[in-house]
N, C-alpha and C positions, 0 to 999 in steps of 0.2 A: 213886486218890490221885495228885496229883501231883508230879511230882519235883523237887527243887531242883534249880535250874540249877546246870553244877560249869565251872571253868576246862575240865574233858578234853570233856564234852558239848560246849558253844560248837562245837568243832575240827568238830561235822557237821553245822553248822548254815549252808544255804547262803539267805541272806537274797531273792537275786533269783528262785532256784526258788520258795521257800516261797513268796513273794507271787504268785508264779504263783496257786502250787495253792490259796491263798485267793479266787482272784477267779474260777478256773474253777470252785471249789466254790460261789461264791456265783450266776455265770452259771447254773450246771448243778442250780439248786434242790435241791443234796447238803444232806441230813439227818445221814445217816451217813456214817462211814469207817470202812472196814475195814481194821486193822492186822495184816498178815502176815508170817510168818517159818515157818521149817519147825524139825522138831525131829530127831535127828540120823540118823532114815530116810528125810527128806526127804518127811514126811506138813504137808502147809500146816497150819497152827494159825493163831491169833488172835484180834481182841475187837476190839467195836466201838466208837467213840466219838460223842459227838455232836459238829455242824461248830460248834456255840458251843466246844467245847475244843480245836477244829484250831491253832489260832493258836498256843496255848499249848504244845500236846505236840510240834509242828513244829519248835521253840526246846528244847525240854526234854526230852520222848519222855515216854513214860506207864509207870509202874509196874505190874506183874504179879507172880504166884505163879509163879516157875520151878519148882518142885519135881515138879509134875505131867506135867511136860513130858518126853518121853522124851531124854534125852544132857544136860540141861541141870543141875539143881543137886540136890542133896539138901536134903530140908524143913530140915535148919534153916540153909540158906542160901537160903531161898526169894525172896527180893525182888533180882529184876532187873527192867531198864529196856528198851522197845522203842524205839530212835532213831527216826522214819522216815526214810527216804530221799526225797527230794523230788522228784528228777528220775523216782522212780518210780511217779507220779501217774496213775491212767487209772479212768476209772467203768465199772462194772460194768454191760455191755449190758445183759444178760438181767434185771436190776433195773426196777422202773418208773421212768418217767422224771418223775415227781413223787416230790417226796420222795425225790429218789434215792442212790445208795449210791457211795463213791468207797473207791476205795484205795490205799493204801502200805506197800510193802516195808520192812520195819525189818532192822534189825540189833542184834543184843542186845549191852543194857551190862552192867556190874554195877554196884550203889548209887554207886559213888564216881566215874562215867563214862567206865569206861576199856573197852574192847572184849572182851567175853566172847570166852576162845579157845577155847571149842568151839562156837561159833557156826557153824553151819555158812558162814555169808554168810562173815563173818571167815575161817573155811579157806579160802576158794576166793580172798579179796581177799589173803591172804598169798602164794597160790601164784601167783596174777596178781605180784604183786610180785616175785620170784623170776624168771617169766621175762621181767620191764623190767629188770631187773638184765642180765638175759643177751645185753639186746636184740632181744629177741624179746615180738610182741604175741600175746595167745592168743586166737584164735575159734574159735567152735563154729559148726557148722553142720548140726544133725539132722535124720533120718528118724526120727518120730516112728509107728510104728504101736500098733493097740489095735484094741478087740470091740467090735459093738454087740449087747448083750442083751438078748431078750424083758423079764430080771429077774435081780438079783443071786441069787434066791432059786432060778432054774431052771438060771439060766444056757442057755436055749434060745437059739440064734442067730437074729438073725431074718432072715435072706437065705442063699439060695444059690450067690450070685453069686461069678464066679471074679477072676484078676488082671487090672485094668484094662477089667476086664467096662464095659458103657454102655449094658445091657437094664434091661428093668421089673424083673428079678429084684435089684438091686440098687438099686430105690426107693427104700424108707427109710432104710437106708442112705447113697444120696448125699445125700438132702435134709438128713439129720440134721451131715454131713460138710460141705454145701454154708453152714450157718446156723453150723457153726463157726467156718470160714475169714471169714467175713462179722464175726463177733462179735470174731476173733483181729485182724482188721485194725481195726477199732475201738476196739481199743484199742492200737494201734500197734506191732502185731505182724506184721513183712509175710510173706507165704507164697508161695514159689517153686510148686509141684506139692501135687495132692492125688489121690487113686486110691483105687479098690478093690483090697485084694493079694491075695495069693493065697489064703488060707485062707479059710471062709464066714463071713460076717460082719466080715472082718478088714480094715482101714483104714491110711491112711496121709496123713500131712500133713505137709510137708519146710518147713523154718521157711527166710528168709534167711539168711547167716550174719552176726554179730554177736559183740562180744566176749562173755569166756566168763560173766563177772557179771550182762551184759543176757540173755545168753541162759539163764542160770540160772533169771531170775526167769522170763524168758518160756517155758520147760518147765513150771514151777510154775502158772502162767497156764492154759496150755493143759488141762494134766490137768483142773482145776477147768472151764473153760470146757465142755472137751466131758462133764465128768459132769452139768453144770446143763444143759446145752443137749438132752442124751438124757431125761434127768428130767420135763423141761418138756413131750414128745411121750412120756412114757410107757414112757420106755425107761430103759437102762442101760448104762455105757459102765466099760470095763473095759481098765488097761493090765494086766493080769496075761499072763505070757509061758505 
């Protein structure tokens, strides 16, 4: 379904990104788009659209069932809005490159287009606001570690390799590590350092630092990036501590 346009929607509608992201979708033979947001454990949700509706939901954002969604509404306030966010346009590497898949970070409205405040996105853009107030800019700058696993289902490690190891024993492991950082930068995500750490199996990729909203979405990126990219060679890739 789509939404009426409202006066408050208009306010995130940035006209020179959006024509971006329609010409790099038409350049990039995108079919689909993937509209992302997390729900309030920071697990990525979304739905996909076809690039015949980009124009329109880019201007408007697209209707969904919040109810389902964990921190967001109760069923019978079910119908919120995903804005997207334009300048947060990048394609999905590990997608084919025909018919390929594009995505954008939303921020949820409610019907009447005013910015859901439990929005996770909205938390983190109000507490940026707070320290512009103070005068101060907020970046993040992470060490991101995580597993690679035989299988969610054995949880078997698959390397015995130790910290900063650079033997055969940590093969699958860097190759799989090696196709992430490749994948992370393609979609314009830049990556200072990446290693084996200390524990078997256990990995590590330290992002640029970047403000704390870019860097939000690029945590979100990343998890997903390295669960599709372990998947792909038959593996499993786990941030559980």
């Amino acid at each position: 379904m789509k939404t009426p346009k409202t006066e408050s929607s208009s306010h995130f509608f940035d006209e020179e990104a959006s024509r971006y992201v329609l010409v790099s979708a038409n350049e990039n033979d995108v079919k689909f788009v993937r509209l992302w947001f997390t729900d309030i454990l920071g697990t990525v949700k979304g739905f996909a659209i076809t690039v015949d509706e980009l124009e329109e939901v880019l201007k408007n954002g697209a209707s969904f069932d919040g109810s389902v969604i964990k921190g967001l509404v109760r069923s019978d306030e079910s119908d919120m809005v995903a804005m997207p966010d334009s300048s947060s346009w990048q394609m999905l590497p590990w997608r084919p490159k025909e018919n390929s898949v594009g995505r954008l970070f939303c921020d949820i409205l409610t019907p009447d287009g005013k910015p859901y405040e439990s929005d996770s996105r909205e938390i983190l853009k109000r507490n940026i606001g707070k320290c512009s107030k103070l005068g101060m800019t907020f970046y993040v700058s992470p060490e991101i570690e995580y597993y690679y696993l035989e299988s969610y289902e054995g949880n078997i490690l698959n390397d015995r390799a130790g910290y900063f190891d650079q033997t055969s024993a940590d093969s699958i492991g860097a190759d799989l590590r090696r196709q992430t950082v490749l994948a992370l930068e393609s979609m314009g995500i830049p990556v200072k350092h990446s290693h084996h750490e200390v524990g078997q199996a256990q990995h590590e990729i330290d992002l640029r630092h970047t403000n704390a909203l870019t860097m939000a979405d690029s945590i979100i990126t990343f998890r997903v990036i390295a669960k599709e990219i372990a998947a792909q060679s038959g593996y499993a890739a786990s941030f559980m501590p």
